[in-house]
Structure formats: structure tokens, C-alpha cells
N, C-alpha and C positions, 0 to 999 in steps of 0.2 A: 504494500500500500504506500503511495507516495505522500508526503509532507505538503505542508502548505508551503504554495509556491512563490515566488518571490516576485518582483516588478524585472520588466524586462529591463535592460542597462542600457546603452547607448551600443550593443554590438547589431542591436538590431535593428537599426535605422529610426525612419520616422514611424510614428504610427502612422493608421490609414487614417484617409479622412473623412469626416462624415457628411455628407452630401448635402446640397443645399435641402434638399426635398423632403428628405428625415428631419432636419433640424424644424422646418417647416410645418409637420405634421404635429396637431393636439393630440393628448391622450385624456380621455376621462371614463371615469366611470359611472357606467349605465346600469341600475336596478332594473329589470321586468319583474311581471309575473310570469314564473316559469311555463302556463301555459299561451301566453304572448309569446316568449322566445323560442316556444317547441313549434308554435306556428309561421311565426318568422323564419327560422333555420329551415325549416320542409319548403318552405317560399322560396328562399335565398338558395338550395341545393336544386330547386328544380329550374333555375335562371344559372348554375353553375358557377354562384356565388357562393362568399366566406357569407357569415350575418354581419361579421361587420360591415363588411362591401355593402351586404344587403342594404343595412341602416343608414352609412353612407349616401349610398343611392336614391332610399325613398328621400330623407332630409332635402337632397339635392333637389329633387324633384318639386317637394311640398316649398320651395325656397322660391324655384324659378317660376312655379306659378301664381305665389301670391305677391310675386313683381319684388322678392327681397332677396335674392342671389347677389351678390356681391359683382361688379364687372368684373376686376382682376381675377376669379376664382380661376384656377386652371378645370380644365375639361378631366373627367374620370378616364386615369390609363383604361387602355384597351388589355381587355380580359384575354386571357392565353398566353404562350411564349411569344418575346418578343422573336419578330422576323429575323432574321440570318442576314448580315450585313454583307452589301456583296461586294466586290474588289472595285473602287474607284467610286461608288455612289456616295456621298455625303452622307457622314452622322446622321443618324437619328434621333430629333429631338425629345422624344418622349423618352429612352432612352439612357437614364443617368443613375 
């Protein structure tokens, strides 16, 4: 069994860095009624969403139609693996 480990040193360079987009994102926490969230989750699995994506989603949705979505908001990535960058096309901005 190994020890508690120790901080890395300067052998191993920089850390990584963390993206604008993560820094970017709130976390909070969300109470349901467990029979809301077993309905939600069978919603959000049969759209091939997480619940959080889910809840995400409706938010977004319930947001843009009572005319109170933010402009700056970025648009929801696209769901799936990102596409396979091909030899000479430009970065992909969604992408980071």
C-alpha cells in the first residue's frame, strides 16, 4: 500500500491549464423530489442526455422563451464525439 503522496516538484514542469470554459462553468446544488428526478433522468436518457445536460437544456429553453436568455450565452456543445480534425482545415471552435 502506498503513502501519502507528496506535491509534485519542479521536475515536472508546468501544471496543465485549466480552460477558459471550466473556469467559466457554475456548480450548484439542486434538491428534487426523487420522483421529479427518476422522471427527469428517463427524459434526459431517452434524448441521450446526462440530467444534468437535461436540466441545462430545459433552463435554456424556459430562459429563451420568456425573452430572458442572456445574449453573450454560448450555444449548448453538440452532443457526441467531437468530429476528427482533418489535415489543413482550421481548428474547431467549439472544441477546447
Amino acid at each position: 500500500m502506498r503513502g501519502p503522496c507528496r506535491a509534485a516538484g519542479p521536475q515536472h514542469g508546468h501544471a496543465l491549464p485549466v480552460t477558459e470554459r471550466r473556469q467559466a462553468r457554475k456548480q450548484m446544488l439542486l434538491r428534487l423530489d426523487p420522483a421529479v428526478y427518476e422522471a427527469l433522468a428517463r427524459w434526459a436518457s431517452d434524448e441521450l442526455r446526462s440530467a444534468n445536460a437535461q436540466i441545462e437544456f430545459l433552463l435554456r429553453r424556459a430562459l429563451a422563451e420568456t425573452g430572458r436568455l442572456p445574449g453573450g450565452v454560448r450555444p449548448i456543445p453538440p452532443r457526441g464525439r467531437p468530429p476528427k480534425a482533418t489535415p489543413g482545415a482550421p481548428p474547431d471552435p467549439g472544441a477546447e
